[in-house]
N, C-alpha and C positions, 0 to 999 in steps of 0.2 A: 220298536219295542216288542219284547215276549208276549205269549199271550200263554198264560198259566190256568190250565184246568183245576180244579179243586183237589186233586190228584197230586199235581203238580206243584201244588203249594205246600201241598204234607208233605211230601218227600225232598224238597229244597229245606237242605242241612246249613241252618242260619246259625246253629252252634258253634262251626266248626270256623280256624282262623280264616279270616279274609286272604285270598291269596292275589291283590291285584284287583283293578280297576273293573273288571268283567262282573267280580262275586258284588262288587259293589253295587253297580247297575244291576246285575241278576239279583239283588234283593230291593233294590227300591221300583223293581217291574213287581217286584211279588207284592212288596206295599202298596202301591196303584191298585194291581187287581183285587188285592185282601176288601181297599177302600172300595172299590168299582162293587166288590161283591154286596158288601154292607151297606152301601148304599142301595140297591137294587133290593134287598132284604125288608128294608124300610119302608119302600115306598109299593106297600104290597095291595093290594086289591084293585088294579089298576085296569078301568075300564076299557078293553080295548075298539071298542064302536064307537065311543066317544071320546076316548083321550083321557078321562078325566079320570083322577083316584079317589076314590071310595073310602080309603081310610088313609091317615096323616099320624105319623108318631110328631109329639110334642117332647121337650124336656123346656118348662121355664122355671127361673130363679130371678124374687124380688125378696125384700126387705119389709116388714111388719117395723114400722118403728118404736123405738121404744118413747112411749110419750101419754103422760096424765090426758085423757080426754081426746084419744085417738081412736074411732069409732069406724073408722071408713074404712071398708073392707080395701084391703090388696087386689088388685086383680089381674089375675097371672092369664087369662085369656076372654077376650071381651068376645059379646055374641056375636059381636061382626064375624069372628074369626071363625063360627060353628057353620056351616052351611045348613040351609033347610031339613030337615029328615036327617041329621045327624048329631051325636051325644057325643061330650067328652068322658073316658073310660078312663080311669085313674089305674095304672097300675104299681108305683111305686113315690115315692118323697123321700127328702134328708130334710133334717128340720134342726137351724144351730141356735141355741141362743146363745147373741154374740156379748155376753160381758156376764156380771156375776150378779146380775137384778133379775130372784125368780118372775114370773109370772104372775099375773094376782088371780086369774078368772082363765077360761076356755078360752080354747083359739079352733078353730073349725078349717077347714079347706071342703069348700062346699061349691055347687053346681049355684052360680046368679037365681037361677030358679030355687033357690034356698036348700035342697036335700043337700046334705053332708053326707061326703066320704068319709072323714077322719075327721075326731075330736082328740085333739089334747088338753087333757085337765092340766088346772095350773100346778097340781101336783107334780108330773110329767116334765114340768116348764122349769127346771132348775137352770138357774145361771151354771153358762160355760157346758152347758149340755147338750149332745147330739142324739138324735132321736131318724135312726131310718127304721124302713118295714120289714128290713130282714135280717137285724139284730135281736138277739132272744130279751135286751133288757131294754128295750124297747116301746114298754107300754099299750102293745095295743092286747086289746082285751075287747070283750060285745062292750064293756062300758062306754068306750073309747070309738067308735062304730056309727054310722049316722041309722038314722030308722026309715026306711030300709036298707038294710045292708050291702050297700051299694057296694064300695071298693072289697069287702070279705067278698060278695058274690059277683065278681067281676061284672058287676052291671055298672050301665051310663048313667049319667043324670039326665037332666030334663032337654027335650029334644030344642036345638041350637039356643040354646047358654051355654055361656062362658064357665069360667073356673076362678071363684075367688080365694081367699083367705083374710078370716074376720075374726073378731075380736068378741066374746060375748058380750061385755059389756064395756065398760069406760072403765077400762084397766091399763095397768103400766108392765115394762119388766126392760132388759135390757133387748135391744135387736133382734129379733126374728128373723131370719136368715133362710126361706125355706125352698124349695125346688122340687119341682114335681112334673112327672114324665107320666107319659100313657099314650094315649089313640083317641085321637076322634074320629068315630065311624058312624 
């Protein structure tokens, strides 16, 4: 198999037609190393005296259900998962509710240790509605914001907790559908 510099990957013309079994392979070597790259991208801070990496991107996606007297937080990372002296860093969410039942009350994605990243008001929470952090209608605002301004100022939350998603109070709406990526360092 090729091995493609970064060089080498700009300049391999995938536009142009396939001429044959060679452009084939010459492009699913460029997808290997594109992958081989992005992979190595991710898994950055990586201690080399000991082996061990320093920081971990996360992406997970669960389901908030929809349901009268559903109180128990979601939880998309348990503190097992955090190692000692490290914080989970939120750097983005998609958040869908899945059917046309708004929201009655807030929904938080917050650090087990209780600081919130993001609040969604049930304003916010319209049935059939998507909600990421880098769409302009979107909703986030300081209202929307946990105290301290954890995710606006790329700060972690509490050092090894997890990452839930909770309900402020005994409220209903249709499915929560939400996912959310970042770094644990």
């Amino acid at each position: 198999m090729a091995t493609y510099t970064g060089e080498r990957i700009k300049d391999l013309d995938i536009g142009t037609p396939l001429e044959g079994a060679w452009k084939i392979r010459e492009v699913n070597d460029a997808i290997q190393e594109i992958k081989r790259c992005v992979k190595n991208t991710i898994e950055v801070g990586h201690d080399l005296s000991t082996g061990k990496h320093l920081e971990y991107f996360f992406m997970k996606t669960g389901t908030l259900a929809s349901a009268t007297g559903n109180t128990t937080p979601l939880v998309l990372i348990t503190d097992a998962e955090v190692p000692a002296g490290k914080a989970v860093y939120v750097a983005g969410y998609i958040a869908h509710v899945n059917g046309a039942t708004d929201w009655t009350d807030n929904i938080f994605i917050e650090c087990i240790g209780g600081s919130s990243f993001v609040k969604f008001s049930s304003s916010s929470l319209n049935g059939n509605k998507v909600l990421t952090n880098g769409r302009p209608d979107s909703d986030i605002d300081e209202s929307h914001l946990g105290s301290p301004y954890l995710y606006a100022d790329g700060l972690g939350g509490t050092a090894a907790k997890g990452l839930q998603v909770r309900a402020n109070t005994d409220c209903n709406g249709s499915d929560l559908i939400i996912t959310v990526y970042g770094m644990i360092k």
